[in-house]
DRENPA-3360 file (N, C-alpha, C; in nm, 2 decimals, always signed):
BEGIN
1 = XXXXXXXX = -1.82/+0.66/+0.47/-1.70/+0.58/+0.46/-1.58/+0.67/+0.40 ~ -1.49/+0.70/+0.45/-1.37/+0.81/+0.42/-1.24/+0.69/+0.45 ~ -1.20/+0.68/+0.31/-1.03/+0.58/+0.36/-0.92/+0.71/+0.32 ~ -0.82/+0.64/+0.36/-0.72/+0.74/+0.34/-0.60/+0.64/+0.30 ~ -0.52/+0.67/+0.16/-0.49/+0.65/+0.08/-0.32/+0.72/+0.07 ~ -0.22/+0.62/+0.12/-0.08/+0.68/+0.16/+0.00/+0.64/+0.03 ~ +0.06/+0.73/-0.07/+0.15/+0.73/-0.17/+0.29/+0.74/-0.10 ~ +0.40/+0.65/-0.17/+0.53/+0.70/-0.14/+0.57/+0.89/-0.19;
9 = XXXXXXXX = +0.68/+0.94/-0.14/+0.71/+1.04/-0.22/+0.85/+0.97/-0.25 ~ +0.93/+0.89/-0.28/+1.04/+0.85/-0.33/+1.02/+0.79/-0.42 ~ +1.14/+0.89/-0.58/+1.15/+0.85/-0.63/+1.31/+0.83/-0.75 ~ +1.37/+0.73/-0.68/+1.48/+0.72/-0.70/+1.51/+0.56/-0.64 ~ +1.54/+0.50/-0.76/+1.57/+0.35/-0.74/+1.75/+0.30/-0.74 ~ +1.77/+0.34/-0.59/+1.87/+0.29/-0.57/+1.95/+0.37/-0.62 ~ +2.09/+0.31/-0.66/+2.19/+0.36/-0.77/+2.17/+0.34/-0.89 ~ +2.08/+0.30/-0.85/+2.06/+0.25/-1.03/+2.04/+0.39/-1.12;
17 = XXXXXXXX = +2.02/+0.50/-1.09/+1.97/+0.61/-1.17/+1.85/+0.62/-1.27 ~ +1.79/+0.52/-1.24/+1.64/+0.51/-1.24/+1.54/+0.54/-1.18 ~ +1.41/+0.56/-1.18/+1.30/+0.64/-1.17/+1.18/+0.53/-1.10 ~ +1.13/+0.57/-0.96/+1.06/+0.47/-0.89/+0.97/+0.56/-0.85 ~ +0.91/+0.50/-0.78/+0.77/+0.60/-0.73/+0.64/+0.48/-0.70 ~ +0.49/+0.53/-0.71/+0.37/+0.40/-0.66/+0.36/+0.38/-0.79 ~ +0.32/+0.24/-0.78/+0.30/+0.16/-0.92/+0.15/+0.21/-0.92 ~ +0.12/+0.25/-1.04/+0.01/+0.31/-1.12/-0.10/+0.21/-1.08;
25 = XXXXXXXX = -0.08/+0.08/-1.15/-0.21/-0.02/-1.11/-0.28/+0.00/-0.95 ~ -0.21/-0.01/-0.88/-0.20/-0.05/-0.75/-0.28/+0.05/-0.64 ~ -0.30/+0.21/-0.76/-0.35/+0.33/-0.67/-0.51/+0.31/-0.76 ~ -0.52/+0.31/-0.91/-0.64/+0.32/-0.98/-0.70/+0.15/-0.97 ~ -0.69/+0.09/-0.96/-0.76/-0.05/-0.92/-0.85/+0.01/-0.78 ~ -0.73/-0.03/-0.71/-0.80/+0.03/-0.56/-0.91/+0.13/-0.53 ~ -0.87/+0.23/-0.63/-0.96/+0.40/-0.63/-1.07/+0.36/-0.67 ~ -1.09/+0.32/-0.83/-1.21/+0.32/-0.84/-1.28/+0.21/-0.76;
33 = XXXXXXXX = -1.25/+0.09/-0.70/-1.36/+0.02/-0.59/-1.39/+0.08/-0.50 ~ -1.30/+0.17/-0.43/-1.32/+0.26/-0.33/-1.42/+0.35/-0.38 ~ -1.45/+0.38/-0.49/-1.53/+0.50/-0.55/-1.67/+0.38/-0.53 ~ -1.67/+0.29/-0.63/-1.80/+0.27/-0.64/-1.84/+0.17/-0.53 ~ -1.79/+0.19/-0.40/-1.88/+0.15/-0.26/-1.91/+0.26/-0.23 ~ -1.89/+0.40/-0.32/-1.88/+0.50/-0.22/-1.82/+0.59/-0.13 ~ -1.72/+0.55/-0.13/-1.60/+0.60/-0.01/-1.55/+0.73/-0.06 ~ -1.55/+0.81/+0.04/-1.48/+0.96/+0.07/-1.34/+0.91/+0.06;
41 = XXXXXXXX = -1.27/+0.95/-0.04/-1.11/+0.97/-0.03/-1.01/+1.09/-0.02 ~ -0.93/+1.02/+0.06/-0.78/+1.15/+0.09/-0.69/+1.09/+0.05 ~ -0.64/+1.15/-0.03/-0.47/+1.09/-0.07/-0.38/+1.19/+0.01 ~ -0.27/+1.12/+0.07/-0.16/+1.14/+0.09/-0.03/+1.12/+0.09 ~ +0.08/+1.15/+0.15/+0.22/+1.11/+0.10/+0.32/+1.19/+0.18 ~ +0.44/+1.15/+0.23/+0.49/+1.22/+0.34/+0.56/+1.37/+0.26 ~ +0.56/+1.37/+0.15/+0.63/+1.52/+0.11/+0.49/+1.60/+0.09 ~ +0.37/+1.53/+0.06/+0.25/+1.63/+0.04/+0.28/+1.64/-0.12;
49 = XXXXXXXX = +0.17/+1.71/-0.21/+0.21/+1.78/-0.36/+0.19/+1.57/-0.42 ~ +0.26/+1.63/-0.54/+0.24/+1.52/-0.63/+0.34/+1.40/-0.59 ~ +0.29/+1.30/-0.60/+0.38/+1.16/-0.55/+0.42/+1.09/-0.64 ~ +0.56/+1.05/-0.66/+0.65/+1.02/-0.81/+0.59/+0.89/-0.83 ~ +0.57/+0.89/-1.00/+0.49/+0.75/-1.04/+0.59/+0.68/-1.09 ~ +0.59/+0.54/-1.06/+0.71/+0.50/-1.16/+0.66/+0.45/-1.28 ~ +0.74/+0.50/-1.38/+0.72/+0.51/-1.51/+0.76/+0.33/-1.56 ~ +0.80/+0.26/-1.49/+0.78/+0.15/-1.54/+0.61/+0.09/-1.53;
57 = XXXXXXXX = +0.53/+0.17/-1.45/+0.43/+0.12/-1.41/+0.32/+0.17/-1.54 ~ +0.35/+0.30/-1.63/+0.29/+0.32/-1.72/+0.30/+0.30/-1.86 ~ +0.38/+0.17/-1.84/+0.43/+0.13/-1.99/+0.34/+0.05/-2.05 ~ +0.31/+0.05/-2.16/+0.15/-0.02/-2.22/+0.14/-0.17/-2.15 ~ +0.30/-0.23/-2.18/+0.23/-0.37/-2.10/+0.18/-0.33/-2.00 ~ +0.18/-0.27/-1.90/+0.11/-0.27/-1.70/+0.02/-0.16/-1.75 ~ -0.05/-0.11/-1.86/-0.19/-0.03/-1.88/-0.29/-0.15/-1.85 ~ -0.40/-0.07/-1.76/-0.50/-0.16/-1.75/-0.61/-0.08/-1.83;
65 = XXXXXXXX = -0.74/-0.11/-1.76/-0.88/-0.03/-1.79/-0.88/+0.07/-1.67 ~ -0.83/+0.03/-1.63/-0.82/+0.13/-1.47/-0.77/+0.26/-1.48 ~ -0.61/+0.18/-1.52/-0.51/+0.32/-1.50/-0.52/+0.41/-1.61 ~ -0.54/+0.39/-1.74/-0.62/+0.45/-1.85/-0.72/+0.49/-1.80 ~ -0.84/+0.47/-1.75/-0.96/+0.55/-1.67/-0.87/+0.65/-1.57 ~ -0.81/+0.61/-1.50/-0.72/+0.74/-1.37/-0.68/+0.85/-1.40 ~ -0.62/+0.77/-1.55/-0.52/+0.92/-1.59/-0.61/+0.99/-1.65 ~ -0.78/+0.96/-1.75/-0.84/+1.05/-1.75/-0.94/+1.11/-1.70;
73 = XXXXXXXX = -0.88/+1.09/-1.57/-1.01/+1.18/-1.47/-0.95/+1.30/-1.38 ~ -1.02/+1.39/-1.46/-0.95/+1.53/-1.39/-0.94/+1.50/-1.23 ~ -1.06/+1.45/-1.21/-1.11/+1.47/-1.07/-0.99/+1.37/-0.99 ~ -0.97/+1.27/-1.05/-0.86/+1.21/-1.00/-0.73/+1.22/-0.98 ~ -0.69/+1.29/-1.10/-0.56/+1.34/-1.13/-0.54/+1.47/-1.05 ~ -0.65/+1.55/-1.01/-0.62/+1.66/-0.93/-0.57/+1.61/-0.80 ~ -0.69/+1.48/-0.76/-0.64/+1.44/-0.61/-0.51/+1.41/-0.58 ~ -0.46/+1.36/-0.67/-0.30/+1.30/-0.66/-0.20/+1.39/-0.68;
81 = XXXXXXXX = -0.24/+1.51/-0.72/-0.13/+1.66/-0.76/-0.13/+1.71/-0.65 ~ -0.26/+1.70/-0.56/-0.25/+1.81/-0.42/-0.24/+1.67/-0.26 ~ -0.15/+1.57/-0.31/-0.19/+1.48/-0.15/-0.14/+1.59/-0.05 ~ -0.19/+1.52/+0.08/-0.16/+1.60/+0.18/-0.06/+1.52/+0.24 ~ +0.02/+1.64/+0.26/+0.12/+1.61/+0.38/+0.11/+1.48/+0.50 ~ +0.17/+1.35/+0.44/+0.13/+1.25/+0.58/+0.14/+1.32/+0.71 ~ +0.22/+1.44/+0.77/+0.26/+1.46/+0.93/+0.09/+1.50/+0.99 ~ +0.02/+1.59/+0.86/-0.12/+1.66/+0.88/-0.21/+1.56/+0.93;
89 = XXXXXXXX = -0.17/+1.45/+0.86/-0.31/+1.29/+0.92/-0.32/+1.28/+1.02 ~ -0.49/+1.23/+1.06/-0.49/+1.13/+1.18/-0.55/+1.07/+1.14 ~ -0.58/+0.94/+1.20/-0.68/+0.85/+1.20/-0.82/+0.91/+1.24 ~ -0.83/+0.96/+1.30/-0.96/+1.00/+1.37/-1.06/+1.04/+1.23 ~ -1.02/+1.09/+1.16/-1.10/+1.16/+1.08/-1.11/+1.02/+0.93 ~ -1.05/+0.91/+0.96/-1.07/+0.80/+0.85/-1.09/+0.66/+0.92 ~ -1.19/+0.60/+0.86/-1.23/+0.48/+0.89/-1.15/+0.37/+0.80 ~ -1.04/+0.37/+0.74/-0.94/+0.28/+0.72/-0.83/+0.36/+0.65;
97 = XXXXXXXX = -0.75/+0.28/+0.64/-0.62/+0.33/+0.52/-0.55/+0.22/+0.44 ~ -0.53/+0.30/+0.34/-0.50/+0.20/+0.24/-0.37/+0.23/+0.19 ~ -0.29/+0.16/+0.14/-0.14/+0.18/+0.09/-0.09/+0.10/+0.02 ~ -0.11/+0.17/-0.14/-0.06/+0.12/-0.30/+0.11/+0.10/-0.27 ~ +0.14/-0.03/-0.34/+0.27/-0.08/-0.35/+0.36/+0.04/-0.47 ~ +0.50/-0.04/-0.53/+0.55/-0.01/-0.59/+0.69/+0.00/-0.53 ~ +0.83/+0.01/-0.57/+0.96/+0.05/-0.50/+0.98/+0.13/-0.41 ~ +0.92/+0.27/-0.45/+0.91/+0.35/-0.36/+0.92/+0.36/-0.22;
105 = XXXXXXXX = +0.79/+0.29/-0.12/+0.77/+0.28/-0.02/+0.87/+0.20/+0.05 ~ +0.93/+0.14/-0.01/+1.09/+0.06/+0.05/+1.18/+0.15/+0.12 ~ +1.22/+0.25/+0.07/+1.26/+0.40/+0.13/+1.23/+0.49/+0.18 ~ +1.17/+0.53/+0.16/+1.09/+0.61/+0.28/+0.94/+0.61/+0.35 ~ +0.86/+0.55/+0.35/+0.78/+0.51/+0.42/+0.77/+0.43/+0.53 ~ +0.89/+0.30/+0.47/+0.89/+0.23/+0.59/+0.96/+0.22/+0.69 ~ +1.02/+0.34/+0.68/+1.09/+0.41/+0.80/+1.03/+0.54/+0.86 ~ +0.92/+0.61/+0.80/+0.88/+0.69/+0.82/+0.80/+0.70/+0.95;
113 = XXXXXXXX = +0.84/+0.78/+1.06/+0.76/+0.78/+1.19/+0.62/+0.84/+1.17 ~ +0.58/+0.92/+1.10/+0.47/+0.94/+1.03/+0.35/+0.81/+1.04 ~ +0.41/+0.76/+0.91/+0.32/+0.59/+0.86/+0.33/+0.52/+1.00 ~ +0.40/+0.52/+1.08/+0.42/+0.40/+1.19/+0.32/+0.42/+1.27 ~ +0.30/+0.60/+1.31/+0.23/+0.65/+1.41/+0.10/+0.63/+1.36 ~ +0.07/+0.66/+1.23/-0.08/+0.61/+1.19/-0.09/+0.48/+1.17 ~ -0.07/+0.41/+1.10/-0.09/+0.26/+1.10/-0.05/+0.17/+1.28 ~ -0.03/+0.21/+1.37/-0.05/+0.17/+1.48/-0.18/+0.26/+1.56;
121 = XXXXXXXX = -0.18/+0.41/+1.54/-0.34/+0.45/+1.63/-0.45/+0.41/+1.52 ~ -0.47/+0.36/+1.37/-0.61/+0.27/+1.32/-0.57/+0.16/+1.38 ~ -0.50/+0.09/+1.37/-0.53/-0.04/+1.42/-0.61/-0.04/+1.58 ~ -0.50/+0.08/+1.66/-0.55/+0.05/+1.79/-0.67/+0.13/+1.82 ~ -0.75/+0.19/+1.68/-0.85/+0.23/+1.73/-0.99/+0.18/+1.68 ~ -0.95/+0.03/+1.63/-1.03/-0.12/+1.56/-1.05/-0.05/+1.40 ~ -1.00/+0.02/+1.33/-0.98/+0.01/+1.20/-0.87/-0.03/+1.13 ~ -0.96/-0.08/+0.97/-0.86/-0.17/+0.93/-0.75/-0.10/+0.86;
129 = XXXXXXXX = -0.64/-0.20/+0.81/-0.55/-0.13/+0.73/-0.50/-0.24/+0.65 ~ -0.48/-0.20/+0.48/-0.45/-0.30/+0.40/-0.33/-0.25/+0.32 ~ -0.26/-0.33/+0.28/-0.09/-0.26/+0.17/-0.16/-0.35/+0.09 ~ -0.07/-0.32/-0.05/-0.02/-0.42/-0.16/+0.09/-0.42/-0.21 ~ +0.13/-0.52/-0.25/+0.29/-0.55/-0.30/+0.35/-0.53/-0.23 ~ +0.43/-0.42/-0.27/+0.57/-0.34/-0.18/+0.55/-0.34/-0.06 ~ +0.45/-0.25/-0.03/+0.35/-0.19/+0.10/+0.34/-0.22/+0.19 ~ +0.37/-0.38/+0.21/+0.40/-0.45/+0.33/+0.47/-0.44/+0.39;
137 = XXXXXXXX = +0.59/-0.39/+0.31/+0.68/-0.33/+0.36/+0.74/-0.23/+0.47 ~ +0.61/-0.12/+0.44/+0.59/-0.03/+0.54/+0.59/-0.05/+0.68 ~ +0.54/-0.20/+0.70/+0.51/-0.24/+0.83/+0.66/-0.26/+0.88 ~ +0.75/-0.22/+0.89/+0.91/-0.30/+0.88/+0.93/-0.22/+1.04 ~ +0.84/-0.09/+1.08/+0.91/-0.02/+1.22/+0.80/-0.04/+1.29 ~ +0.64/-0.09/+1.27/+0.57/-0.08/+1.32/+0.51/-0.18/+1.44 ~ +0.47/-0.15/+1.60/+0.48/-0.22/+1.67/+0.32/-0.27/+1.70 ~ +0.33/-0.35/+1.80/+0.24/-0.40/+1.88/+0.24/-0.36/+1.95;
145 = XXXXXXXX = +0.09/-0.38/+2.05/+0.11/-0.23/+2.20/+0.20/-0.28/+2.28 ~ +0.30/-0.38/+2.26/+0.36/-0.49/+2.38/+0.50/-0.47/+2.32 ~ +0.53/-0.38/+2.23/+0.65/-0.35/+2.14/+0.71/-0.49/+2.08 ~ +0.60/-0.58/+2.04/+0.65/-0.67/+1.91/+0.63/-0.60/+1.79 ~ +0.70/-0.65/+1.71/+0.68/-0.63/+1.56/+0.57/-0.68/+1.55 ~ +0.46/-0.54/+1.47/+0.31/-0.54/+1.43/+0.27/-0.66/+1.36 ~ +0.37/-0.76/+1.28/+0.34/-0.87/+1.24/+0.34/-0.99/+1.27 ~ +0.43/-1.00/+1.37/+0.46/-1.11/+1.48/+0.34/-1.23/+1.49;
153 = XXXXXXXX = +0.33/-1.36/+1.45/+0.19/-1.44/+1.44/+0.07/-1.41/+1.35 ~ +0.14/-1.31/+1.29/+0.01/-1.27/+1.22/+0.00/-1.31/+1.03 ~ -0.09/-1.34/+1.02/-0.08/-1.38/+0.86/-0.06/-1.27/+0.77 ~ +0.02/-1.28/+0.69/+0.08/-1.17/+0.57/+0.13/-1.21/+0.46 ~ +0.13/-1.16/+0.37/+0.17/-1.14/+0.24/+0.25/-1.03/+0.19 ~ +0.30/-1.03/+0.08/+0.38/-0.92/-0.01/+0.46/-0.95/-0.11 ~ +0.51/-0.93/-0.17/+0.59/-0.94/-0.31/+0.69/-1.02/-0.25 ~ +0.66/-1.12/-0.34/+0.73/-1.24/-0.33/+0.86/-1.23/-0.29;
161 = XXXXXXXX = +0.97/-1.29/-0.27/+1.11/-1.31/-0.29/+1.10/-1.33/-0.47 ~ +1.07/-1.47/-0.53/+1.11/-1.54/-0.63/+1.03/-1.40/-0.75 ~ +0.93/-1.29/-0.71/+0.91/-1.16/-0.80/+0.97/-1.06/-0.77 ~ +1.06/-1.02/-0.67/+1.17/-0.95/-0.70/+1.27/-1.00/-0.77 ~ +1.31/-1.14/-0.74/+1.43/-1.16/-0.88/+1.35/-1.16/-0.99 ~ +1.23/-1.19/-1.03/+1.23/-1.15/-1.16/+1.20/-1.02/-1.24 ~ +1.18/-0.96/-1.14/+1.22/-0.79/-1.24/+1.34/-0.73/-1.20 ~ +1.44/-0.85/-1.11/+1.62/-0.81/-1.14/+1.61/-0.68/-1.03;
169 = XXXXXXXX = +1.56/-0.67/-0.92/+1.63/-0.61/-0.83/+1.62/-0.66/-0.67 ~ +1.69/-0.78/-0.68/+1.66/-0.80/-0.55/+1.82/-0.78/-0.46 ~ +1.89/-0.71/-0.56/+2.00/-0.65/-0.51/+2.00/-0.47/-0.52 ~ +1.92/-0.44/-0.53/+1.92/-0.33/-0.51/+1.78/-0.27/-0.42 ~ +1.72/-0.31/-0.39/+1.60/-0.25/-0.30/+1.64/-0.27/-0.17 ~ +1.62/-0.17/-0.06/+1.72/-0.19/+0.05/+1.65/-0.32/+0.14 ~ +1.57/-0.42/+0.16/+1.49/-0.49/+0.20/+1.42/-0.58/+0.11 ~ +1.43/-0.70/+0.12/+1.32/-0.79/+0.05/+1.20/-0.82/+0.18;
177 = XXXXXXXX = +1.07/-0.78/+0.07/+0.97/-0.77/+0.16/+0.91/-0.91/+0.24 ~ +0.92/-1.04/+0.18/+0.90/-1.14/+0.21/+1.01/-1.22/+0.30 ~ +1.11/-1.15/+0.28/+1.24/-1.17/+0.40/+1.21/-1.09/+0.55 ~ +1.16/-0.96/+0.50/+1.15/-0.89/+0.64/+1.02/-0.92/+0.69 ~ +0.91/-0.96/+0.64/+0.83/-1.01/+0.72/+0.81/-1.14/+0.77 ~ +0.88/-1.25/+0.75/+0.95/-1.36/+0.79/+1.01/-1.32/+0.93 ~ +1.15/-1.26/+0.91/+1.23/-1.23/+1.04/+1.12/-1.16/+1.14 ~ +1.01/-1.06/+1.09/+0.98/-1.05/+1.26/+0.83/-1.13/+1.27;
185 = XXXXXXXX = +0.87/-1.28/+1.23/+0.77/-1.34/+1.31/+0.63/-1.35/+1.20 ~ +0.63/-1.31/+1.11/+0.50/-1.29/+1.05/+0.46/-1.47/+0.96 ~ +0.38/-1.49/+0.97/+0.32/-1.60/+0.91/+0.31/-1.63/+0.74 ~ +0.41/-1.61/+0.66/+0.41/-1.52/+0.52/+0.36/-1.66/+0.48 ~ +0.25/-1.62/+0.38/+0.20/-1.74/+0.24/+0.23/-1.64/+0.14 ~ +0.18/-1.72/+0.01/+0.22/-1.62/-0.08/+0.15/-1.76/-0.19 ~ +0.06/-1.68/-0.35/+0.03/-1.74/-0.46/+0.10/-1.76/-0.52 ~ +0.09/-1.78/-0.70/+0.16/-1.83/-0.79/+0.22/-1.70/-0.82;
193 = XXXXXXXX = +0.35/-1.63/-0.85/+0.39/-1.51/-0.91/+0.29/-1.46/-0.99 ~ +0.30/-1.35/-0.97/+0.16/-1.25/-1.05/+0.03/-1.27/-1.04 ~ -0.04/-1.36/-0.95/-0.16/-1.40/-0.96/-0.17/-1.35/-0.80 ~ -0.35/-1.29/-0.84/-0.45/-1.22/-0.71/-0.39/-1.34/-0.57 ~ -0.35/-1.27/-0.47/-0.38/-1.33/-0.34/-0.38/-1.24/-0.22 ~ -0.46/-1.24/-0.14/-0.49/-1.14/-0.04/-0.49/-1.22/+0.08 ~ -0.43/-1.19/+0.19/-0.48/-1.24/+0.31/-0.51/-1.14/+0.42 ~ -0.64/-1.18/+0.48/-0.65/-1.12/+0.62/-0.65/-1.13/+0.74;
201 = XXXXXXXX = -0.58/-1.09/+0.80/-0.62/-1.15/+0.95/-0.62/-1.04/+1.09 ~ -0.74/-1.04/+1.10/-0.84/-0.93/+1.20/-0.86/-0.82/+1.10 ~ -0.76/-0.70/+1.18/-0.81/-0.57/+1.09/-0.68/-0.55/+0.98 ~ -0.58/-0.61/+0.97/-0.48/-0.61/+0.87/-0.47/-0.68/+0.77 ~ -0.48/-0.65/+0.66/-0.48/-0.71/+0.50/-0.40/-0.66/+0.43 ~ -0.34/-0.74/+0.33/-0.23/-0.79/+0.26/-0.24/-0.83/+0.10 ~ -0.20/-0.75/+0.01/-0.21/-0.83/-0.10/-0.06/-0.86/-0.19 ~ -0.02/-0.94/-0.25/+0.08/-1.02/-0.30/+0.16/-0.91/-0.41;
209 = XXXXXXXX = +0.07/-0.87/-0.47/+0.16/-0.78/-0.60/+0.05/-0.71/-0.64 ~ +0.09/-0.64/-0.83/-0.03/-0.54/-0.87/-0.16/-0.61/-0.88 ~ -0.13/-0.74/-0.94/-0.31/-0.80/-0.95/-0.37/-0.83/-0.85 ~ -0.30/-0.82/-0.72/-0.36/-0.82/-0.58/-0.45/-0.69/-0.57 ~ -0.44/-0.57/-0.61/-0.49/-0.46/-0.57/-0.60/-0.47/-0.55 ~ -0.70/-0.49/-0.66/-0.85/-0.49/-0.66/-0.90/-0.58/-0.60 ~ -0.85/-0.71/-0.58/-0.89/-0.80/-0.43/-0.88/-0.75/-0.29 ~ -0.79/-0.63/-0.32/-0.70/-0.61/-0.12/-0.81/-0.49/-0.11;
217 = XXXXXXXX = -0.85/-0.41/-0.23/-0.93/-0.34/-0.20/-1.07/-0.35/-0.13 ~ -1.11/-0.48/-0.21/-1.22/-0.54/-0.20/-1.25/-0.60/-0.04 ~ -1.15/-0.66/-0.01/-1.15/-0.67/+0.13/-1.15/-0.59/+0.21 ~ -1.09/-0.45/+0.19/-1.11/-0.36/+0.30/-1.25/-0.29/+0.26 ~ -1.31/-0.29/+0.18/-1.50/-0.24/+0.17/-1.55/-0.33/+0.20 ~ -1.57/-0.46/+0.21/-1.61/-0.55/+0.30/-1.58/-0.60/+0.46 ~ -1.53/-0.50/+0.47/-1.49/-0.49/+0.65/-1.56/-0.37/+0.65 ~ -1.52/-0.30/+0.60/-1.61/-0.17/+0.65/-1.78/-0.18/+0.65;
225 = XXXXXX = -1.84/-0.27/+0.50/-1.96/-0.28/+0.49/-2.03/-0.37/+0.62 ~ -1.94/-0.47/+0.66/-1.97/-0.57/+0.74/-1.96/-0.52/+0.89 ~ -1.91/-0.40/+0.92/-1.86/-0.35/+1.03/-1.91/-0.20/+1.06 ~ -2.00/-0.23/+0.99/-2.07/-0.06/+0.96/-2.16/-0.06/+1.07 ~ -2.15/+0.07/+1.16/-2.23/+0.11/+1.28/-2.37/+0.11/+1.22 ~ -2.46/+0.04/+1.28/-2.60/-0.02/+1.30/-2.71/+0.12/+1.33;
% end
């Protein structure tokens, strides 16, 4: 089992002259489930090298047991100093991919022809693909083989509208995620603010915010366990 694991490299929030990047929770939740099913991982990110953390994500309140475990694992912390270059990926060589939220990915990812090209050849090659929070975001260029928007009828999730106004930027992030997957057609539910909710439907999964992570994880090792060549 080998997933592959897409970090933003943007890290610059807006005008604001503040500091964005992948929300911390959202990569070490995920990692270590991914670790203890087992899973071969590759981190990457479209600049390659180290992927900007945002430092609101490592402020004691949003420390978990996780992200405290992440940051002291050499073995971890190396993987994330050397990601690979997104242009270098293919699918071929990973049986899913996974993609931690945070501001970041608002900017450059989900414009990135890179992400679009992979997250359309796993899907079209029956593997799954899950975001969280932000992440959904990503999906914003990506099509169907029939050139609909990849979400078109399909059930999804992502950071709320009513949780971007409350961390006060829903005037500054170029996209609200729960608006753009509305307009093209997506089937958006969504839980109580801050609380675990993941939805799937086929090979695409969705989780709502950070406490979503280790649920959206959990879903994508249960497709693969349940989907595992015989």
């Amino acid at each position: 089992m080998h997933i592959l694991i897409v970090l933003t490299s943007h890290d610059t929030l807006g005008d604001t002259g503040r500091k964005t990047g992948f929300w911390l929770e959202e990569l070490a939740a995920p990692y270590y489930a991914f670790k203890a099913a087992g899973a071969q991982l590759t981190l990457a990110s479209p600049k390659g090298g180290q992927p900007p953390l945002d430092p609101k994500s490592n402020e004691p309140d949003f420390q978990t047991e996780d992200t405290r475990r992440f940051e002291a694992d050499a073995e971890a912390m190396t993987a994330l100093a050397q990601s690979v270059p997104l242009h270098s990926v293919s699918q071929d060589t990973y049986d899913a991919v996974f993609y931690p939220g945070g501001h970041g990915p608002l900017w450059d990812l989900a414009e990135d022809p890179d992400s679009v090209r992979l997250i359309e050849s796993t899907l079209h090659a029956g593997k799954p693909v899950a975001l969280v929070c932000h992440a959904p975001g990503v999906l914003r260029q990506v099509k169907q083989a029939d050139g609909r928007p990849l979400v078109a009828g399909k059930q999804v999730t992502g950071f709320s509208n009513t949780e971007e106004a409350a961390v006060g930027l829903t005037n500054i992030v170029p996209f609200l995620v729960e608006d753009m997957l509305n307009s093209q057609g997506g089937l958006f539910t969504k839980g109580a603010d801050w609380q675990p909710y993941v939805v799937t439907d086929g090979l695409l999964m969705t989780g709502q915010n950070p406490a979503s992570s280790a649920m959206a994880a959990e879903a994508l090792v249960h497709w693969l366990q349940a989907n595992r060549p015989s």
